[in-house]
N, C-alpha and C positions, 0 to 999 in steps of 0.2 A: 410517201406512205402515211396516210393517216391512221387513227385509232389508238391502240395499245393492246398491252396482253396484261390479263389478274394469272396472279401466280400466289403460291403457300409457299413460307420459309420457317425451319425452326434453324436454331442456333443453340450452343450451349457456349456461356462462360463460367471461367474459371481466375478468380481475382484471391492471392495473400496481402492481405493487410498486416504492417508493424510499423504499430505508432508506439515513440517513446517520450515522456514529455519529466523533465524534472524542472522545470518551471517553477520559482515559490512561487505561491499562491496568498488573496488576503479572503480572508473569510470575515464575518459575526459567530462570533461562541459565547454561551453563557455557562455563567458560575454559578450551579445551585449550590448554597451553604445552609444548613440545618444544625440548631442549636436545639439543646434538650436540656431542660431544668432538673436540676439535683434536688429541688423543692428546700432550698436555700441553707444544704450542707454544703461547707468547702470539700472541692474534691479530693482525694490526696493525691501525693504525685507517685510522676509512671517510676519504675511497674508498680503493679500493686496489685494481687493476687487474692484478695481478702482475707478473712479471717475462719476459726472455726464459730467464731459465734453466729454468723450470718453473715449475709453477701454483702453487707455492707450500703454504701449509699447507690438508689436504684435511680438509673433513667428515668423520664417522661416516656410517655409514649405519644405525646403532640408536640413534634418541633416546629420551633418557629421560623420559617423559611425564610432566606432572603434570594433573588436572583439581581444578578447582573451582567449584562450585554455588553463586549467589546470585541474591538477587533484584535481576531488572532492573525499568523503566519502561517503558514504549511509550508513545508520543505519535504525532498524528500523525490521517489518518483512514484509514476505512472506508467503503465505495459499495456497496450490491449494489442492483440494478436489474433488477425481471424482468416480462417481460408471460407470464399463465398463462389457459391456455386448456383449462377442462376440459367434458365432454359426459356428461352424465349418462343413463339409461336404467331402467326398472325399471316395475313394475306398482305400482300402488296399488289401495287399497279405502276408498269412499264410503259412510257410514252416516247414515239422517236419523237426527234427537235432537230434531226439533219442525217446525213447521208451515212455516221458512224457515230452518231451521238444520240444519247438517253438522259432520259430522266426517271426514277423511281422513286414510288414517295409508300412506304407501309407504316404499321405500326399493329399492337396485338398484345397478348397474354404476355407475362413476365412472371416467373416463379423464383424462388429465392432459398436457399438454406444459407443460414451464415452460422461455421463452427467458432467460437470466439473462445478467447484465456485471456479475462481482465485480471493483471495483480498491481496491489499497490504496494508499498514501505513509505508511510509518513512521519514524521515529526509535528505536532501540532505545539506554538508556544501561544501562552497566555500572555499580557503584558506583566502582569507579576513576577516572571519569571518561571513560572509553573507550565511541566511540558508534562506531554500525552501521546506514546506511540499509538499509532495505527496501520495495520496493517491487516493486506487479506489476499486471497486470490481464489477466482473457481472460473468452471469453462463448463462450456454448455452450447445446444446448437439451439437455434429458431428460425422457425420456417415464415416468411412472406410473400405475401402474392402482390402482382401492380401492375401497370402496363408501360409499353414504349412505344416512340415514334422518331421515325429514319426518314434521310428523305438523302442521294445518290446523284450524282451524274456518272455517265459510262460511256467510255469509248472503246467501241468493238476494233480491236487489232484483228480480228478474224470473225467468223461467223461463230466460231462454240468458244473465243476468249475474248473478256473484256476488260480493261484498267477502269479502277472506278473513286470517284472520290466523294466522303460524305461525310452527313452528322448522324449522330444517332443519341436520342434520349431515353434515359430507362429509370425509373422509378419504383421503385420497391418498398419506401416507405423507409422505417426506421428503426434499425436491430438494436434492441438496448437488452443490456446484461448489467447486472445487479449485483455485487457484490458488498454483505456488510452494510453499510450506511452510503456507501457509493456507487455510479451508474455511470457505464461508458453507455456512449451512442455511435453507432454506425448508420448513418444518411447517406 
């Protein structure tokens, strides 16, 4: 038998992702520090609420900044949780290669919504010993489009069933979600 047959397939999947990661982390953090001149009064010490005579000795309002860059730690974790749902579309083409055997090779449209819920709880330390919670969480859906490509062999146990075995690639690109000053990715 020579030739083949074109044939249309859709498909739907359905994939939950839960990734947990509490990994410490090393990062770069800087220290911005801002000084502000009393215009060369001693300050008094805290508390100190003023007076009725007046407010007393006033800030600048031009401080002199310094910054500095070191590495911090993070501790703590990481949540991203997503249900994805994508539907695939596309033509293939069926070729015999023997008396019960095939080959199929398609590929075609790939559509995509991924619901996700990234949350974090960190601890960020300085090397001074200066620490900085952070934390966040939100969920939110996004929709991608991409394509895929499959490619089968199949052996016909009968005329209307067959065992088959393959690969299949699908690309939809890269669901990123945002939370706060952080960004999970889903590729």
């Amino acid at each position: 038998m020579l030739g083949g047959k074109w044939g249309l397939q859709a498909a739907f999947d359905f994939t939950t992702v839960s990734i947990h990661d509490s990994r410490p982390l090393t990062g770069t953090g800087t220290t911005i520090s801002d000084a502000y001149s009393l215009g060369g009064v001693t300050a008094p010490g805290a508390p100190y609420t003023g007076s009725f005579n007046g407010p007393g000795p006033l800030l600048g309002d031009n401080p002199t900044r310094t910054t500095a860059s070191e590495t911090v730690t993070i501790t703590g974790s990481r949540t991203l949780e997503a249900q994805v749902y994508a539907l695939r579309l596309g033509p293939y083409f069926e070729f015999p290669f023997g008396k019960h055997w095939s080959g199929r090779v398609g590929g075609g449209l790939a559509l995509g919504v991924a619901d996700t819920k990234y949350s974090y709880n960190e601890t960020i330390s300085f090397g001074g010993g200066q620490t900085i919670s952070n934390n966040g969480s939100s969920e939110g859906a996004s929709f991608q489009a991409g394509g895929y490509l499959e490619a089968k062999v199949l052996y016909a146990v009968t005329p209307c069933a067959s065992l088959f075995a393959g690969a299949q690639f699908e690309n939809l690109g890269t669901f990123s979600h945002t939370t706060g000053n952080e960004q999970a990715q889903l590729t």
